[in-house]
Every structure is written in structure tokens, then in C-alpha cells.
C-alpha positions as CSV (number, residue, x, y, z in Angstrom):
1,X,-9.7,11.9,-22.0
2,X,-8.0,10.4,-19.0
3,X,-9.1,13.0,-16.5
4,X,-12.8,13.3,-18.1
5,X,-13.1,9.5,-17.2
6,X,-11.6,10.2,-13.7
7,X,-14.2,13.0,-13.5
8,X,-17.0,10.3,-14.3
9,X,-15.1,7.5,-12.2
10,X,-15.0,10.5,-8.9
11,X,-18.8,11.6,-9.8
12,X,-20.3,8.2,-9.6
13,X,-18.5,7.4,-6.1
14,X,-20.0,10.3,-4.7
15,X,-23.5,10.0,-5.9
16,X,-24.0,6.4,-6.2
17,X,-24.3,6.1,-2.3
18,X,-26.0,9.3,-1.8
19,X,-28.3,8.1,-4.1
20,X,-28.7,4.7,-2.5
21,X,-29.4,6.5,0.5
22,X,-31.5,9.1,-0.8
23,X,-33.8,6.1,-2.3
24,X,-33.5,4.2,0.8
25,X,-34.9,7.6,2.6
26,X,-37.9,8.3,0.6
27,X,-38.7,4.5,0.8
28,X,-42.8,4.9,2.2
29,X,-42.6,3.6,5.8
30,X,-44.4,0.7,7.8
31,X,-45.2,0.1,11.0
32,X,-44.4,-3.0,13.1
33,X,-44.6,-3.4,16.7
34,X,-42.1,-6.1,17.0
35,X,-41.3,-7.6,20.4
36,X,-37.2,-8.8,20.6
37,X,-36.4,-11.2,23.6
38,X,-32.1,-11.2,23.6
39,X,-30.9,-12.2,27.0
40,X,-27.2,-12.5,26.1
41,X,-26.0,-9.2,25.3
42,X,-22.4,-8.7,26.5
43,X,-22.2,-5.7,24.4
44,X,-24.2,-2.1,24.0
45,X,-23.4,-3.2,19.9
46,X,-26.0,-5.6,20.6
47,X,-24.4,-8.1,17.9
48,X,-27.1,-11.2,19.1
49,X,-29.9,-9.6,17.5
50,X,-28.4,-6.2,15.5
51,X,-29.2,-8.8,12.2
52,X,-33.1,-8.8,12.4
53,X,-32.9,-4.7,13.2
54,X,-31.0,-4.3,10.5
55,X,-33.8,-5.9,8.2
56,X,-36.3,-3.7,9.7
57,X,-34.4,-0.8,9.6
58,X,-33.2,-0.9,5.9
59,X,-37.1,-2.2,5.0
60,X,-38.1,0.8,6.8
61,X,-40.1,-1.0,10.0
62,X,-40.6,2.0,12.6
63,X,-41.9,1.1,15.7
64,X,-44.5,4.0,15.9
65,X,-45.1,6.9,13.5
66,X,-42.2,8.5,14.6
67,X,-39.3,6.1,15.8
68,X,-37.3,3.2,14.5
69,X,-35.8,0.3,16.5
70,X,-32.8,0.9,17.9
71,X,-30.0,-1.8,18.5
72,X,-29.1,-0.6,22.1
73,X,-32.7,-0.2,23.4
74,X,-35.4,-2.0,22.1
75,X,-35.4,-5.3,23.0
76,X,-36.7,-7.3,26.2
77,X,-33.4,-8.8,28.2
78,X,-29.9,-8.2,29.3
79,X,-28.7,-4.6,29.3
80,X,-25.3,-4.1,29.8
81,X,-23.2,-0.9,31.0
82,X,-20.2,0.4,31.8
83,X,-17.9,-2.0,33.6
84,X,-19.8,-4.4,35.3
85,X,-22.5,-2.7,35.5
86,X,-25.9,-3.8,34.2
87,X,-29.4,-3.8,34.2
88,X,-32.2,-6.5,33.1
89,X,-35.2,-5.3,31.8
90,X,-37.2,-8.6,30.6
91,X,-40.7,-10.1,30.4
92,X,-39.8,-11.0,33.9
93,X,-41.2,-7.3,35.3
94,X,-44.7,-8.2,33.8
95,X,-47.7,-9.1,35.6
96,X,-50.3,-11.7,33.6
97,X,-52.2,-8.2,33.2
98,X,-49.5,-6.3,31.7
99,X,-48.4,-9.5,29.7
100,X,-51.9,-9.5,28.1
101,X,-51.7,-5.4,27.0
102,X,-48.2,-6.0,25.7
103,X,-49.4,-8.9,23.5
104,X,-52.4,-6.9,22.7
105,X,-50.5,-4.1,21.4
106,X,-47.3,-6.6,19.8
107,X,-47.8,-7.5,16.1
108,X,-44.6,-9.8,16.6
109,X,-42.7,-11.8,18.9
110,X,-38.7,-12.4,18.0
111,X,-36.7,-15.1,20.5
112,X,-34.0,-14.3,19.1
113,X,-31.1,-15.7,22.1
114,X,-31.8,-17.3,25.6
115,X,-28.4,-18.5,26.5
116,X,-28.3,-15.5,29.2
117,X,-25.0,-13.7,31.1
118,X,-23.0,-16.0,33.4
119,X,-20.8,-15.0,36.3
120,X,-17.6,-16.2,34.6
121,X,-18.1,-14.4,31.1
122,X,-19.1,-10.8,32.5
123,X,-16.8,-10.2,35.5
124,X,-13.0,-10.3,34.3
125,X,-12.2,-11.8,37.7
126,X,-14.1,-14.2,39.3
127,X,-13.3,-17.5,41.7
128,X,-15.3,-20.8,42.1
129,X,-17.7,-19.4,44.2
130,X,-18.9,-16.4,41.9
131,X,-19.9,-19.2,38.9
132,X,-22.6,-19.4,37.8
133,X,-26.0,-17.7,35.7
134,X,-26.8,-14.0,36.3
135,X,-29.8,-14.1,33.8
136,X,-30.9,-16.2,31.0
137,X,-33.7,-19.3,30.0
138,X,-36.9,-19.0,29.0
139,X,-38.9,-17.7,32.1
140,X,-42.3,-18.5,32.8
141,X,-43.4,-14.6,32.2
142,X,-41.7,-15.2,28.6
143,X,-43.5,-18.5,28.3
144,X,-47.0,-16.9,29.2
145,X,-46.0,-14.0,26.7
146,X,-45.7,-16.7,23.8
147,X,-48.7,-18.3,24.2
148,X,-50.7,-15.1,24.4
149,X,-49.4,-14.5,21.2
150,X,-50.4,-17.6,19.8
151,X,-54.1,-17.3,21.5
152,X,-53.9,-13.8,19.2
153,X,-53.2,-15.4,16.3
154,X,-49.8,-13.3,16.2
155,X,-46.6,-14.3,14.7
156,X,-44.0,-15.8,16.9
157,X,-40.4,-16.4,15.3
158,X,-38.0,-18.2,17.9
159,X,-34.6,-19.5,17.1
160,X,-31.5,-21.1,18.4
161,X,-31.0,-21.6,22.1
162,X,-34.5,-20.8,22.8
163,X,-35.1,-24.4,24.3
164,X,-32.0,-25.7,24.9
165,X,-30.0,-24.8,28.8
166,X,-30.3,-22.9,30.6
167,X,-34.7,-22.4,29.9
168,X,-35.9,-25.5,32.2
169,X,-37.2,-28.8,30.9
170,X,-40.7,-28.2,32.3
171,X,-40.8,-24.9,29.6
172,X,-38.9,-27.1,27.1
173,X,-41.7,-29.1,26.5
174,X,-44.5,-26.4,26.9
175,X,-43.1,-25.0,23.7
176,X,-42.6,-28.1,22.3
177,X,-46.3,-29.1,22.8
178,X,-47.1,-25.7,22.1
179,X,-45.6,-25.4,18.4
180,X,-45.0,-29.1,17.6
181,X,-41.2,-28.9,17.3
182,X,-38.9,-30.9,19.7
183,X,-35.1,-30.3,20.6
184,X,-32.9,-33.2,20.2
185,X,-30.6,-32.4,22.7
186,X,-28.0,-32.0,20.3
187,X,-26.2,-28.2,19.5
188,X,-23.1,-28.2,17.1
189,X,-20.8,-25.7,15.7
190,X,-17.9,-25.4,12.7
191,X,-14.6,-24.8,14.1
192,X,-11.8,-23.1,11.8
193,X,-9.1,-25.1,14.1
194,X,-9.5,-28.1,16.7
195,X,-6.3,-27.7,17.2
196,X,-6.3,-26.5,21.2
197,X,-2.8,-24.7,20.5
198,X,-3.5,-22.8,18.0
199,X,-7.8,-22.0,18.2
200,X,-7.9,-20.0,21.5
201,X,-11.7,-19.7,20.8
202,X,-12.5,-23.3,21.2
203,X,-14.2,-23.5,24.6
204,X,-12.4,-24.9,27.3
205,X,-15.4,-26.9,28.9
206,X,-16.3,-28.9,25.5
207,X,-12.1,-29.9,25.5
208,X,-13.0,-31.0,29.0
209,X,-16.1,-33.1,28.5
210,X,-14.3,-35.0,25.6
211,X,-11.6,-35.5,27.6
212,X,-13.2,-36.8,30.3
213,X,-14.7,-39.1,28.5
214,X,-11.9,-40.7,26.6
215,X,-8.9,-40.7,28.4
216,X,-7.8,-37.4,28.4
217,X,-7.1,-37.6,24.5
218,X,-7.8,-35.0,22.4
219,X,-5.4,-35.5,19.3
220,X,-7.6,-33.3,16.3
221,X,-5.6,-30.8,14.6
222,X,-7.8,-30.0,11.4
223,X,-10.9,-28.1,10.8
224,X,-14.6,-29.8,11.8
225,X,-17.8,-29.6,13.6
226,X,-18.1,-30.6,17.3
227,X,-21.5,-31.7,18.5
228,X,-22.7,-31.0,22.0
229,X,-25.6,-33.5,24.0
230,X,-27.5,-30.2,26.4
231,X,-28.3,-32.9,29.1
232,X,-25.5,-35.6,29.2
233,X,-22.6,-32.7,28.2
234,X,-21.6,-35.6,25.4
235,X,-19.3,-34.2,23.2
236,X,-19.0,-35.5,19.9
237,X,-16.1,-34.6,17.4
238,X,-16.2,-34.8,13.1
239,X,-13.1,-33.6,11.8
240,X,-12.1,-33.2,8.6
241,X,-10.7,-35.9,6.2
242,X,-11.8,-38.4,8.8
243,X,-15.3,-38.0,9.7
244,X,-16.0,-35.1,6.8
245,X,-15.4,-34.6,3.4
246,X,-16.3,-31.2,3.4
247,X,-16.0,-29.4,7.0
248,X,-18.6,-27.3,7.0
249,X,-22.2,-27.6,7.6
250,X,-24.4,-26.1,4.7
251,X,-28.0,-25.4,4.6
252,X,-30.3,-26.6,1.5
253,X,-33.4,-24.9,0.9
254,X,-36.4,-26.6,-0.8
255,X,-37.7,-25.7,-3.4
256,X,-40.7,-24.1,-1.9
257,X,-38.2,-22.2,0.3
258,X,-36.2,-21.1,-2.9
259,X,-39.3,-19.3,-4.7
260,X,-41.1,-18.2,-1.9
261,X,-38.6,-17.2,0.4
262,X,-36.0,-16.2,-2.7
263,X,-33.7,-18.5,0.0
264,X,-30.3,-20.0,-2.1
265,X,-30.5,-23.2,-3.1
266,X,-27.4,-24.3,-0.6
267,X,-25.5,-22.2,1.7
268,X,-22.9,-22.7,3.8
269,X,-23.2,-21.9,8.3
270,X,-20.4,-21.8,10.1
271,X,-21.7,-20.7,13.7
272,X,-24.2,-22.6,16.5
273,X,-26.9,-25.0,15.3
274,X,-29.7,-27.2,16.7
275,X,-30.4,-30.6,15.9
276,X,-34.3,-30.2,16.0
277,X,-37.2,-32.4,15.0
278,X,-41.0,-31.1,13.9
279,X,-44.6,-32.5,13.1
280,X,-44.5,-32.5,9.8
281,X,-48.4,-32.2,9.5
282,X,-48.4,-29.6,11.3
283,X,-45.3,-27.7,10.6
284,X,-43.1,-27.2,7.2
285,X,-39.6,-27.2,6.3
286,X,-38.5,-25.0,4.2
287,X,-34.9,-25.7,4.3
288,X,-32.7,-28.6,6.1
289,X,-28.9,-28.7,7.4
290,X,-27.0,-31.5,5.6
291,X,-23.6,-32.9,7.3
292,X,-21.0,-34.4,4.6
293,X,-19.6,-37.1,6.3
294,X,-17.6,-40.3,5.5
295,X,-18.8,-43.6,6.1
296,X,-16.3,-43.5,9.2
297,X,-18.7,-40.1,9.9
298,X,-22.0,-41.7,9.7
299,X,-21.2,-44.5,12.1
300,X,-20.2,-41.8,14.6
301,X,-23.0,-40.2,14.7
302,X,-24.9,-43.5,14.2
303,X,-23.3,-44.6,17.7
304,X,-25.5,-41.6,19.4
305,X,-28.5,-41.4,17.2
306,X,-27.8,-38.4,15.9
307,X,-29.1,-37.4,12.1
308,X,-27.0,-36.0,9.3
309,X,-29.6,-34.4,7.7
310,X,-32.3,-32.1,10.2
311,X,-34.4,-29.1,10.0
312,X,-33.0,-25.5,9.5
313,X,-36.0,-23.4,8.9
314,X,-39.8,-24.5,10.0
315,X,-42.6,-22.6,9.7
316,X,-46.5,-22.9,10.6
317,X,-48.7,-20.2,8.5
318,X,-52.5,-20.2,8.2
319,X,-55.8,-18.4,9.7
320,X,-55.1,-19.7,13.2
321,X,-51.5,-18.7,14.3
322,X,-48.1,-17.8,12.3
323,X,-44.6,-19.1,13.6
324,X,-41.2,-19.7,12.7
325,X,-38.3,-21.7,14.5
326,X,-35.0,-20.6,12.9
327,X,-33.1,-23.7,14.3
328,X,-29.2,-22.0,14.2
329,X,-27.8,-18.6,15.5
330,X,-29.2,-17.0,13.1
331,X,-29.7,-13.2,14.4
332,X,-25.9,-13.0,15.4
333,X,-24.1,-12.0,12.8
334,X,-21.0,-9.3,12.7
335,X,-22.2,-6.9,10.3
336,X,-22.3,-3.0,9.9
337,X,-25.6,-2.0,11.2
338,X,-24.5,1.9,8.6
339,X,-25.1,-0.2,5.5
340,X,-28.6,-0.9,6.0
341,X,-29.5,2.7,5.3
342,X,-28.8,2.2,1.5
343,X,-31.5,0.8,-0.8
344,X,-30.4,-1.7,-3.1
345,X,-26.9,-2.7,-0.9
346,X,-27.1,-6.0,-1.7
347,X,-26.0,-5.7,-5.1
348,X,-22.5,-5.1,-3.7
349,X,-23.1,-7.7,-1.3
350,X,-19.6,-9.2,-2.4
351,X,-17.8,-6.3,-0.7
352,X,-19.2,-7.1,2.8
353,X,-18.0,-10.6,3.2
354,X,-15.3,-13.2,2.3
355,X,-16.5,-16.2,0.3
356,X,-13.2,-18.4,0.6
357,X,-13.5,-17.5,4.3
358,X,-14.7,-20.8,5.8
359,X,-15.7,-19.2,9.2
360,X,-17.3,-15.6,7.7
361,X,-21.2,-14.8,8.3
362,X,-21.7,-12.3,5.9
363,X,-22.7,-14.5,2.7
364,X,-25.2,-16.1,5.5
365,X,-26.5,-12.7,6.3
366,X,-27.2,-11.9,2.6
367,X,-28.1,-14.7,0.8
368,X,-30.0,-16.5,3.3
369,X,-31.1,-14.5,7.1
370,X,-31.9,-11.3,4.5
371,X,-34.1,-12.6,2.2
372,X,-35.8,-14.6,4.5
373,X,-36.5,-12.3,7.0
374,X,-37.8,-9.5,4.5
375,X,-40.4,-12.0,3.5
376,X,-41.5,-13.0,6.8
377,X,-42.3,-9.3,8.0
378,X,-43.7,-8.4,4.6
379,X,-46.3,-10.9,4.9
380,X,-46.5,-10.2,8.5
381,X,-47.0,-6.5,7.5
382,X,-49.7,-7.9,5.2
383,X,-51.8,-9.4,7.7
384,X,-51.5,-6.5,10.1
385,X,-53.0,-4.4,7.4
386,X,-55.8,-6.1,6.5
């Protein structure tokens, strides 16, 4: 009896994901042209932006009748090689002519990272002198892109870092203008540890704009967010137990965003956000970041005007133009690109991620970026095939 139910136990192991695959194979497939903008790829693995492939790949998105996307290759941005070798192959290489054919032939536009490549991240030695950006920002050929797009009544979906350094004011506010949405100012992120002798990822330059600041102190040893001003360099720190009661920031969808984006009704985002604002009658949001702070919390972030509460996911849809403005890191996210090759994987969703992890993506990935990404190229799909 005990080795029949091994037999069963072995069986279902081996079909179960050959299954999943073979279902996930046979799935009928759609075409999208989807334009990707990453300019911060410090890796072939293209990690900024392998989450929205991933979503097209396992809804089975090819690019024409005969290719999918492919992490490495298609996007518009920073390419890099081996050592320090790269290229950059962005909008920048466009003429207004070419521009126009691209958007012509693009059913969507995906912003998915500006930041860029600088000096001191890409080259393992470097002095003062060699500081500085090698690409990155919104460029005026990107800028010209978007707008064509929006003249062609195509879908646009930009998120976190689009607006904020190093893209220049003057295009800041063209996409502002452009989409009704404004940038704050203010960026923030969950750290696991502000303790500086024990959390080697905590950048050094956000330690050195708080010190400079206040003395030199820097005295937090707990878990917390810190909050970062793009044009003053203002750093603002909420740690745990004194300024939070719970450290992390969590995302609550409304209810409109629950049934029609099947988003959760609260999750959890440990990486870079955006404190944004929108036009509400123009623009809706669908879900909002809430901060949990103490009263000790609120009047710190009272001091520099800066919400607790603030957009996460807006959206303009109609007859006249589509977009989206993810306002965290969304598209970066450390997954397996292998597992979205198997139809129905996230019923074992669970095995990909740690829940009591505070810092881990993966519940983000497939409870939140998932769902709502499958829904936004569905209807995009929709409209494409009319």
C-alpha cells in the first residue's frame, strides 16, 4: 500500500508541471507590440523590468507572429556587457520621423525605470573625477515618444522614477501637464536595518544628508522607512516603535481596484515609492499607500508636509487616451523568469516567496503587480482588437 501511494505521490510530481506547462503551451496566443523604456540595467538578467515580461510571457504576449519578448533584448535603454562594456540603445537614436512610425506601429508604451547608470555604480574603480551620470532621465526623444502615444489614443503605463532625478524639471512638468499627475518631491523606501553597522545596503549618501543636517547623529538601530526630498536631498527618518507602529508601508486597494483589477484588499511594499499627487477629475485611484505612524510620526512628517496616506496606482481609461502611473518600483522584482511558463502557477504562489519576510517581493509580485498587470494588457489587447 505504502509504495502504491509513493507511485501516485512520484506520478503526480512528474506530470503536474508537465502538465502546467503543456496547458500553458497550447494557451491561443496574442499579439502586443509593447514598447519597454529601462535605462538602469546593471545586469543582462534585466531584473528592473523582467516583472512586466514575465506577465506577458506567461499570458502568452508575442511581439509578432513568431517571437516573444525577451528579458535581455527588448527594451529601449541601457544595455550592459561584459566588464565594462556597454551599449545604449534608447529613444534617443530616433528622429521626430522615426518617433512617429514607432508610435504608429506601438500598441503600448511601459516606463518602467529612468534612474539611469552612473559612473560610480558601473565601474568597480573610479575617483572623484569619473562621478557622475552615463545615461539615464527622461530625454526629450522619450518625452516626444509619450505624447505621440497619447495623440494616438495608445496606452501609456509609467511608474516609479519616471519624474523624479535625474529626467529635468522642464520634462517633469510636461508629463505632469500632460497626464495630470504631479511628483511631490518626496521617494521613500522600507529598510530591514537602519542600523549603519549591520545594514551594508543602506546608501551611504542618504546617511550623509541626514547627518549633515543634524549634527552628525544618526543613532537608529531598528527597522523603518526613510523618506528622501529629490530637490533639497532632505532626508527624513520613521523608525519603528518611535515614529511607526508597524514598519512597513502597505498598499490598500479600493474597492473598485479589488473587483476590477482582482487587486488584494491590503498588501504590504517593502522597496522604492513616490509620494505623488493626481487630478482626481481627471484621473482615478485605484489603490493608495498608507504609513502607520505614531502621533510622534505624524508630526514628523507634518514638519515637511508630507502625507501619510498618497496614491499607489492611478489610472485614466476612456475613448480619448488610456494610462497608468504605478507610483512604486513596481517592475523590479527578484523572481524566476522559468516559472512563468506554467499555467495556473499561482496556485503555488506560497512556494515562491516568504510571507514573515518583512523585506521579500514575491507576495507583491503575485498578489498585487500580477493581477494587475494581466488586466491592464487584457483590456489593452481588447481595444487593439476591435
Amino acid at each position: 500500500m505504502l509504495k502504491k501511494v509513493i507511485r501516485i505521490v512520484v506520478i503526480l510530481l512528474v506530470l503536474t508541471p508537465l502538465l502546467s506547462f503543456l496547458a500553458w503551451y497550447f494557451t491561443p496566443k496574442k499579439y502586443l507590440t509593447a514598447a519597454i523604456i529601462d535605462k538602469t540595467v546593471m545586469k543582462a538578467d534585466g531584473q528592473e523590468h523582467i516583472s512586466f515580461h514575465w506577465v506577458l510571457n506567461h499570458n502568452r504576449y508575442l511581439k509578432n507572429s513568431t517571437s516573444g519578448y525577451k528579458v535581455s533584448t527588448d527594451y529601449f535603454g541601457f544595455f550592459p556587457k561584459e566588464d565594462t562594456v556597454y551599449d545604449i540603445k534608447g529613444l534617443e537614436r530616433f528622429s521626430k520621423e522615426s518617433l512617429s512610425l514607432l508610435s504608429d506601429d506601438t500598441d503600448l508604451l511601459y516606463i518602467t525605470d529612468t534612474y539611469g547608470i552612473y559612473k560610480q555604480e558601473w565601474y568597480a574603480k573610479y575617483t572623484e573625477a569619473n562621478k557622475g551620470k552615463l545615461y539615464g532621465g527622461l530625454s526629450v526623444e522619450d518625452m516626444d515618444f509619450i505624447k505621440q502615444m497619447k495623440n494616438k489614443k495608445k496606452l501609456v503605463i509609467a511608474e516609479f522614477n519616471c519624474l523624479a532625478s535625474p529626467t529635468p524639471k522642464i520634462l517633469r512638468v510636461e508629463f505632469e501637464s500632460l497626464y495630470k499627475v504631479k511628483f511631490s518631491g518626496w521617494t521613500g523606501r522600507y529598510f530591514d536595518s537602519l542600523d549603519e553597522t549591520k545594514n551594508l545596503e543602506l546608501p551611504g549618501w542618504i546617511m550623509k544628508n541626514y547627518k549633515k543636517n543634524h549634527n552628525g547623529d544618526w543613532s537608529f538601530t531598528k527597522d523603518g522607512v526613510v523618506l528622501v526630498n529629490d530637490d533639497s536631498g532632505t532626508v527624513v527618518i520613521l523608525e519603528h516603535g518611535t515614529h511607526l507602529d508597524n514598519p512597513l508601508p502597505f498598499i490598500y486597494a479600493t474597492a473598485e481596484g479589488q473587483e476590477h483589477y482582482n487587486l488584494p484588499e491590503k498588501e504590504k511594499y517593502p522597496f522604492w515609492f513616490e509620494i505623488m499627487e493626481t487630478d482626481a477629475a481627471v484621473n482615478k485611484t485605484y489603490a493608495r499607500y498608507q504609513l502607520a505612524t505614531t502621533e510622534q510620526g505624524n508630526q514628523e512628517l507634518a514638519k515637511y508636509g508630507i502625507p501619510k496616506s498618497f496614491p499607489a496606482v492611478m489610472s485614466h481609461t476612456g475613448t480619448d487616451y488610456d494610462f497608468y502611473y504605478l507610483a512604486g518600483d513596481f517592475s523590479d522584482n527578484p523572481i524566476g523568469f522559468d516559472a512563468s511558463y506554467f499555467k495556473g502557477i499561482g496556485l503555488l504562489k506560497g512556494f515562491f516567496y516568504n510571507a514573515k519576510e518583512p523585506s521579500d517581493r514575491g507576495g507583491f509580485f503575485f498578489n498585487f503587480y500580477k493581477p494587475l498587470l494581466t488586466q491592464i494588457l487584457e483590456e489593452a489587447n481588447d481595444k487593439v482588437n476591435l
